[in-house]
C-alpha positions in Angstrom: 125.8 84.9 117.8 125.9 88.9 119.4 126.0 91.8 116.7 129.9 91.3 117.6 130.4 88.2 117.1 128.0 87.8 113.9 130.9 90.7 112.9 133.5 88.3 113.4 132.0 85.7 111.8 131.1 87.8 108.7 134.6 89.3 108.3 136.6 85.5 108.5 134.6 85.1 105.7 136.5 84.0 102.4 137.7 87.3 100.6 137.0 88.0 97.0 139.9 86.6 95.0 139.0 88.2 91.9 137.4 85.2 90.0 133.3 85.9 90.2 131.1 83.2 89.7 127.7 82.6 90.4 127.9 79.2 92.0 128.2 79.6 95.6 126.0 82.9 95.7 123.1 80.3 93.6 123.7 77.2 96.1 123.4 79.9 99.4 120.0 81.3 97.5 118.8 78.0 97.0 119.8 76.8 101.4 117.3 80.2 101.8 114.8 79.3 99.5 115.5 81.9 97.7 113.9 85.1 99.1 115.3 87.4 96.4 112.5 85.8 94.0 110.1 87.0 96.2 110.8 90.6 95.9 109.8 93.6 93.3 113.6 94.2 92.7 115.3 97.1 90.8 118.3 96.1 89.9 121.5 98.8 89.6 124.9 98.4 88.1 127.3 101.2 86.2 130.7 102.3 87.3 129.5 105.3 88.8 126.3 107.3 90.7 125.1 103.4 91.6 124.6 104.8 95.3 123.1 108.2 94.5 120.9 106.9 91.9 119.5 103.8 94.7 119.2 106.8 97.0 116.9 108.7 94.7 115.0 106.2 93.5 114.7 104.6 97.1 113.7 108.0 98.4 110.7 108.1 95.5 109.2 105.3 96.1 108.8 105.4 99.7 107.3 108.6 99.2 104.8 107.0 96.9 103.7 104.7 100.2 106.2 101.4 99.1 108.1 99.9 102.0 111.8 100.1 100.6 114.3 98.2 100.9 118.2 99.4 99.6 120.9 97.4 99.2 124.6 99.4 98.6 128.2 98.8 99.0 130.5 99.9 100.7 129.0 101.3 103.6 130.3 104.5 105.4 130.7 104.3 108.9 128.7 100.8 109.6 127.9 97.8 107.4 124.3 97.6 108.8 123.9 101.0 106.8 124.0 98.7 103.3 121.2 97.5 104.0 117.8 99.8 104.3 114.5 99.9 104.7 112.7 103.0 104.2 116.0 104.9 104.9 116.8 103.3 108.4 119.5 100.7 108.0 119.0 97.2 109.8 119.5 97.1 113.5 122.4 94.8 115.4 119.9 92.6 116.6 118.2 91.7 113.3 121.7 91.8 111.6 122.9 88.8 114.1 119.9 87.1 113.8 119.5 86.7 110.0 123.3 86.0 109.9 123.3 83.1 112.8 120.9 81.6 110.7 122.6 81.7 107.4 125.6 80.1 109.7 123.6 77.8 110.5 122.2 76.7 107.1 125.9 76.6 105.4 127.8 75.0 108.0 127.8 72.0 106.5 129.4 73.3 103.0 132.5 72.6 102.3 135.3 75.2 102.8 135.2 75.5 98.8 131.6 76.1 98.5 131.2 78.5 101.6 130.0 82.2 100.8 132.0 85.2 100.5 131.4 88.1 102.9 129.9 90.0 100.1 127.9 86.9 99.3 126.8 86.6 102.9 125.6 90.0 103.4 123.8 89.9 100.3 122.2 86.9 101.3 121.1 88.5 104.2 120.0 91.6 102.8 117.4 89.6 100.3 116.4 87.4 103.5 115.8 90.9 105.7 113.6 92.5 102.8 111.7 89.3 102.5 110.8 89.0 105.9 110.0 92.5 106.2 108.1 91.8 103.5 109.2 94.6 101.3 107.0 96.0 98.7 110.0 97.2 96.7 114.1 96.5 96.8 116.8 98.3 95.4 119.4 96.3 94.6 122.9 97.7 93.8 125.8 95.3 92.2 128.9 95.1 94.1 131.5 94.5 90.5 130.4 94.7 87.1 126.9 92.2 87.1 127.1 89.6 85.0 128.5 87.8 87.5 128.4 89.6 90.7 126.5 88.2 93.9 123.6 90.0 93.3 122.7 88.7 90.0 120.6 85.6 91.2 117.6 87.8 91.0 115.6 85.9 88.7 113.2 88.7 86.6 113.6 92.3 88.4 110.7 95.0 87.5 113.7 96.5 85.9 117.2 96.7 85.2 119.1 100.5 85.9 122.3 101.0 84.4 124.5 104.2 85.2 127.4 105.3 83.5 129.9 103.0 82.6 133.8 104.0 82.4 137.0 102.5 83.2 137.3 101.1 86.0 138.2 96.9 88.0 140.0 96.5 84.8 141.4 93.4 85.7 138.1 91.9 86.9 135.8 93.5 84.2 137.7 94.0 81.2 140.2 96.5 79.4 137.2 98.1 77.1 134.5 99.9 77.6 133.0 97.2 75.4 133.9 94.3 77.9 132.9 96.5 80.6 130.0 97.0 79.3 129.2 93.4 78.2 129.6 92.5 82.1 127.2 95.6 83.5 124.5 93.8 80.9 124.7 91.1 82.0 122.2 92.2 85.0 119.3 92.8 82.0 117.0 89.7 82.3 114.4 88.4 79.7 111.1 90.2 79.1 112.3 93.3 81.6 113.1 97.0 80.4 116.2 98.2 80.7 116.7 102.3 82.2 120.2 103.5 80.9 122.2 106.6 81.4 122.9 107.6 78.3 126.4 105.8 77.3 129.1 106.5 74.8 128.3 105.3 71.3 130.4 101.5 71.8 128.7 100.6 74.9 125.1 101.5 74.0 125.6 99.4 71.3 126.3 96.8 73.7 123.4 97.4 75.8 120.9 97.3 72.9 122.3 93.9 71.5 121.6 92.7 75.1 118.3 94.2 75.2 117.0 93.1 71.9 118.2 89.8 72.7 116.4 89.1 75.4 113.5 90.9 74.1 113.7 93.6 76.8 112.7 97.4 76.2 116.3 99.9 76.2 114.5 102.8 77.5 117.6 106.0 77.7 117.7 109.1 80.1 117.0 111.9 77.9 119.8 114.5 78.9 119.0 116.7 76.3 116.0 117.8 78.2 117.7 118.2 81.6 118.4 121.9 82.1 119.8 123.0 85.3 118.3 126.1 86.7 120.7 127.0 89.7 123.0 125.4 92.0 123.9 126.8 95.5 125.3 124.9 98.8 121.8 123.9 99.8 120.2 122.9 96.9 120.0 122.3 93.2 117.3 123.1 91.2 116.8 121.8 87.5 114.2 120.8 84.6 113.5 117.4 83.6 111.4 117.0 80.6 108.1 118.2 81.7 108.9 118.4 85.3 109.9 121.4 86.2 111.8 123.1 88.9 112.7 119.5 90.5 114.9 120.2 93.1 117.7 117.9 95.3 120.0 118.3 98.2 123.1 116.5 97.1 125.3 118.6 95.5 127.0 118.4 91.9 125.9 118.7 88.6 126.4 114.7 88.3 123.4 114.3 90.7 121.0 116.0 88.9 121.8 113.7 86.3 121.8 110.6 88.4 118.3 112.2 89.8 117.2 112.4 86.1 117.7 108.5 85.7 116.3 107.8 88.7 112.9 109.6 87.8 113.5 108.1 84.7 113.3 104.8 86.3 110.2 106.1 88.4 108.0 107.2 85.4 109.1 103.4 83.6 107.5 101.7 86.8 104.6 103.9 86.6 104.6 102.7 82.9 103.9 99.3 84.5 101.3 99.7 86.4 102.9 100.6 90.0 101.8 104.2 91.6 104.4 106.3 91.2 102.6 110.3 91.6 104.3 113.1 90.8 104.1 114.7 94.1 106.1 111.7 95.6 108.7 111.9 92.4 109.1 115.7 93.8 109.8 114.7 97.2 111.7 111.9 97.1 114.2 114.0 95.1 114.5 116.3 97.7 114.6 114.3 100.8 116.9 111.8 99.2 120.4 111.5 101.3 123.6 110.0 100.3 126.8 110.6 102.9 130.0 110.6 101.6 129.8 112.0 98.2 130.7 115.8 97.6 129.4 116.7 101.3 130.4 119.6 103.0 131.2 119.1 106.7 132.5 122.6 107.8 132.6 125.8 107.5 135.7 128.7 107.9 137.8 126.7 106.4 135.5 124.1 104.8 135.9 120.6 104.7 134.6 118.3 101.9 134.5 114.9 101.4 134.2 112.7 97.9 134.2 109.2 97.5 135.7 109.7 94.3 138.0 106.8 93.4 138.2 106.1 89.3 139.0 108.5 87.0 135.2 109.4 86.1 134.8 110.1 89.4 137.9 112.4 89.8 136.8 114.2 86.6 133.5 114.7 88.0 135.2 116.0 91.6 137.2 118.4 89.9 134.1 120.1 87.7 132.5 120.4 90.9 135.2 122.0 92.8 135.8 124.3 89.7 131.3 125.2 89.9 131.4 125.9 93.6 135.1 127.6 94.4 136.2 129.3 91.0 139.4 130.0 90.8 140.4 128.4 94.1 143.3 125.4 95.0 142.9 123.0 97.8 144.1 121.6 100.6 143.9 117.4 99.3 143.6 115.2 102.0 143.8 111.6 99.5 144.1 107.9 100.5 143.5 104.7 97.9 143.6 101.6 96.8 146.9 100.2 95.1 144.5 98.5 92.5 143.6 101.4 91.1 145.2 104.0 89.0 145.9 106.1 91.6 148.9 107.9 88.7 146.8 109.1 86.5 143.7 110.0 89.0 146.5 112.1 91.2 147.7 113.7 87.8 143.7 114.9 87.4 144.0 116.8 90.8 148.0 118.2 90.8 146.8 121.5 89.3 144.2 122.3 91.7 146.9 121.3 94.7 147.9 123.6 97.6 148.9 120.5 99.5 148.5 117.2 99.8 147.9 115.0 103.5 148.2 111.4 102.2 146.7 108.5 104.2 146.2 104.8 104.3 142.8 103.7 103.7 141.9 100.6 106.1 141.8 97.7 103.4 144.0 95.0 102.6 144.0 96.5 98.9 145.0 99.8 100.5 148.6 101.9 99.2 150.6 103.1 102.1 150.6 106.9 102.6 154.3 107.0 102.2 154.1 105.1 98.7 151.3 107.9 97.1 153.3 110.6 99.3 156.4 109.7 97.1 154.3 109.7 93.9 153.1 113.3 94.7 156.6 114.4 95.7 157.5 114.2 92.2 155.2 117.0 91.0 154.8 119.3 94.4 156.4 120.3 97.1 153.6 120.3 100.0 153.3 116.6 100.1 152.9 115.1 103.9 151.7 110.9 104.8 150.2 110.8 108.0 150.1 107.6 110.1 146.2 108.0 110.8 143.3 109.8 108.9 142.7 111.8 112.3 146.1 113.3 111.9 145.8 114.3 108.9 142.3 116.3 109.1 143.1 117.6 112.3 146.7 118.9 110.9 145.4 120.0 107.7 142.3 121.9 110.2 145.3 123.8 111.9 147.9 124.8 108.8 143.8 126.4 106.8 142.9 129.5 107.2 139.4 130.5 106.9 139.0 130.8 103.3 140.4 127.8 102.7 138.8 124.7 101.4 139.9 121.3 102.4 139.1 118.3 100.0 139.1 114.9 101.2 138.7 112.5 98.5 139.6 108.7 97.2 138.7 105.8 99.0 135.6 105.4 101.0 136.8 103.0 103.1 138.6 105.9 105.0 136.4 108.9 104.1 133.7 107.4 106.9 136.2 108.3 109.3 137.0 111.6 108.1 133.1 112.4 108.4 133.1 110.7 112.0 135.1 113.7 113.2 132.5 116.5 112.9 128.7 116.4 113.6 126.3 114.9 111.1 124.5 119.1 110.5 125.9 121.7 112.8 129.0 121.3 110.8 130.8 121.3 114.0 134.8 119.9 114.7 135.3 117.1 117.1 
């Protein structure tokens, strides 16, 4: 198969139905000879700051000389960008390659037994950092852990877990108990455990899990992050005895997410694997992750948030209220019907000018009209646009300069908001 086809191929896949199992992703591992087992894996799950918190720690350790691979989902503008190595994401060629031959190797399964599209490009992603051969891979889950595709890694260096809220209720659970119980599930025998530090219910979860697998519960200590200054360019902040650490990614919540991330670091130093300070320094800074609290232009500007749970809108709107005090904003929002979408548009109503609804482009989306008519209820500058690219380049013309536009919700459209200007000069297409 072409990159094209190997597309095609991919996205006929069978779709996630909501019931996870293991069995397929295990019987795929096994046709590959299961290249995940021969990795130094990290393994990542949380409901939120998976992504940034891979980016960090990906960014470390290839500044401490490892050759990194990253696996994340979803991807922004292309799917080869969920899977990295050292920062550059696999190239078509490779992509079809790997894929043909995982084709190739299932064809004979029966229609029951044949891998998901999530399964497949995991699949592929622990057969491309194999044959790079990889010193290190970060590994994000896709749902929850226990059960999601990524969890045949058999003994990780060690297990990351971000902050876990509400969120795939249906899938995961309706407490943060059950939720919890599920994001555990990725903690393996024997293997230390980083964790953000979690409401008092589900760190009780977490160190049951730990303690019974014999496995070290090693916490972020928050108490000793102290953020020194936060501008457009940079935020600087304290972290136990590092001092004026400093990242690019905006937002209070990614100093935090940096925070676990060296936390992370300094536990694999712990076990024996270089980790320097000097690279802990720079990988902080030169870490990049698209799509989350970016600023794309200037006079008026444009952000865009992948925000799409209610921790995430929560977070969104304490960053709006750091940056732009006393400001309202120009919402341009699409989502997923799955998701509370009432509640997280109730979190952002009082810091409204407007809203541009769209459709995202997923089979789970909500139509424009249907969240336009939810928003109607509560303001009076509500518009549904038939395309994202009408409503940026609409909501563009009705700014003025000292307006901020704020596109947030699902990422499966906020790639394509970002596709309209220039990755720096900030510039409109």
């Amino acid at each position: 198969m072409d990159y094209n086809q190997a597309l095609q191929y991919l996205h006929n896949a069978p779709q996630f139905k909501g019931v996870l199992n293991l069995e397929n992703m295990r019987s795929l591992m096994d046709i590959l000879d299961e290249p995940q087992n021969k990795l130094n894996c990290i393994h990542i799950a949380g409901t939120n700051g998976k992504g940034s918190t891979a980016a960090f720690l990906s960014s470390i350790l290839q500044e401490a000389g490892y050759k990194t691979g990253m696996y994340t989902s979803p991807h922004i503008h292309k799917i080869n960008e969920t899977i990295q190595i050292n920062g550059q994401p696999i190239n078509d060629y490779d992509f079809a390659e790997l894929l043909t031959e995982i084709k190739t190797q299932t064809e004979f399964l029966p229609a029951d037994k044949k891998p998901s599209e999530f399964e497949l490009t995991t699949g592929l992603a622990f057969l491309y950092f194999q044959r790079k051969k990889c010193h290190m891979a970060v590994i994000e889950t896709g749902v929850g852990g226990r059960l999601d595709a990524t969890n045949v890694i058999k003994s990780p260096l060690i297990s990351v877990i971000t902050s876990i809220d509400y969120d795939h209720l249906k899938i995961l659970g309706k407490t943060l108990e059950e939720i919890a119980f599920e994001k555990a599930g990725i903690i393996k025998p024997e293997r230390p455990l980083v964790s953000w530090p979690q409401s008092p219910q589900v760190k009780r979860v977490l160190e049951a899990a730990c303690k019974e697998k014999s496995s070290g519960f090693i916490e972020a200590d928050f108490k000793n992050l102290s953020i020194k200054e936060t501008t457009e360019a940079l935020t600087t902040f304290d972290y136990k005895e590092y001092k004026e650490l400093e990242i690019s990614l905006l937002g209070k919540h990614q100093a935090m997410n940096a925070a676990l991330a060296a936390e992370a670091a300094i536990t694999l130093s712990g076990l024996g694997f270089n980790v320097p300070e000097g690279a802990l320094r720079r990988g902080l800074l030169t870490a990049k992750w698209p799509g989350r609290f970016e600023i794309l232009h200037h006079s008026p500007e444009v952000i865009i948030d992948g925000a799409h749970n209610m921790h995430g809108l929560k977070t969104l709107k304490e960053n709006l209220k750091l940056y732009y005090p006393g400001k309202k904003f120009i919402m341009i929002t699409g989502v997923l019907a799955d998701k509370d979408y009432r509640t997280m548009m109730n979190e952002m109503l009082p810091l409204a000018l407007g809203f541009y609804t769209v459709t995202p482009d997923n089979h789970r989306a909500l139509p424009a009209n249907e969240l336009a008519n939810y928003l109607r209820q509560f303001h009076n500058e509500v518009t549904a646009w038939e395309t994202v690219e009408e409503a940026v380049r609409n909501a563009l013309k009705n700014a003025r300069s000292q307006d901020v536009i704020c596109a947030f919700g699902s990422l499966y459209y906020i790639g394509r908001v970002r596709s309209m200007f220039t990755a720096y000069a900030g510039t409109y297409k």
